[in-house]
C-alpha positions, 0 to 999 in steps of 0.5 A: 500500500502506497503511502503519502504524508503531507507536512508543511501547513499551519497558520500564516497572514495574508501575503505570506507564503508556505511550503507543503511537503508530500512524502512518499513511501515508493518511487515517485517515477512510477506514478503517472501523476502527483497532484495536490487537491484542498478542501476547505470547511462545507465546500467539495474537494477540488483540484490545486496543481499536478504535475506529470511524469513527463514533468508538465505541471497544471494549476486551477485558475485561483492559484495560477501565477502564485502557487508552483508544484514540484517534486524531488525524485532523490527524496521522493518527495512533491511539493507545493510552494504556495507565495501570496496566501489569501483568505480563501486559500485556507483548506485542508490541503491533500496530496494525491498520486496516480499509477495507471488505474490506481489512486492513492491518497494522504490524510491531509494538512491544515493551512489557514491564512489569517490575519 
């Protein structure tokens, strides 16, 4: 069983920046996708960034220009350098993994962007 351990969330002011680290227990050149997903209190869980394993990286509109994910194969490890923290931002952050048909998924790490 693939596992995935978030780290790096916590609280910080609007403006600031923070990054979360994905750590995961197996090879990461042998997953298809690593992305990472938020959910924030009363809302569906939705798509952040992801990053292939040809090295193309996606973002969704609200996060584009501010928030870059990238991984590091040596430690194998994704992260997500999020700069420009809003309000809005605050959810659970989740990180998610794609080996052909197979998905797995971490357990989550709270950031909250306030003042």
């Amino acid at each position: 069983q693939v596992q995935l351990v978030e780290s790096g969330g916590g609280l910080v002011q609007p403006g600031g920046s923070l990054r979360l680290s994905c750590a995961v227990s197996e090879n990461i050149g042998s997953f298809d996708r690593m992305a990472w997903y938020r959910q924030a209190p009363g809302k569906q869980r939705e798509f952040v960034a992801a990053i292939t394993s040809g090295g193309s990286t996606y973002y969704s509109d609200p996060v584009k220009g501010r928030f870059t994910i990238s991984r590091d194969s040596a430690k194998n490890t994704v992260y997500l350098q999020m700069n420009s923290l809003k309000p809005e931002d605050t959810a659970v952050y989740y990180c998610h993994v794609r080996r052909r048909s197979a998905t797995y998924w971490g357990q989550g790490t709270q950031v909250t962007v306030s003042s």
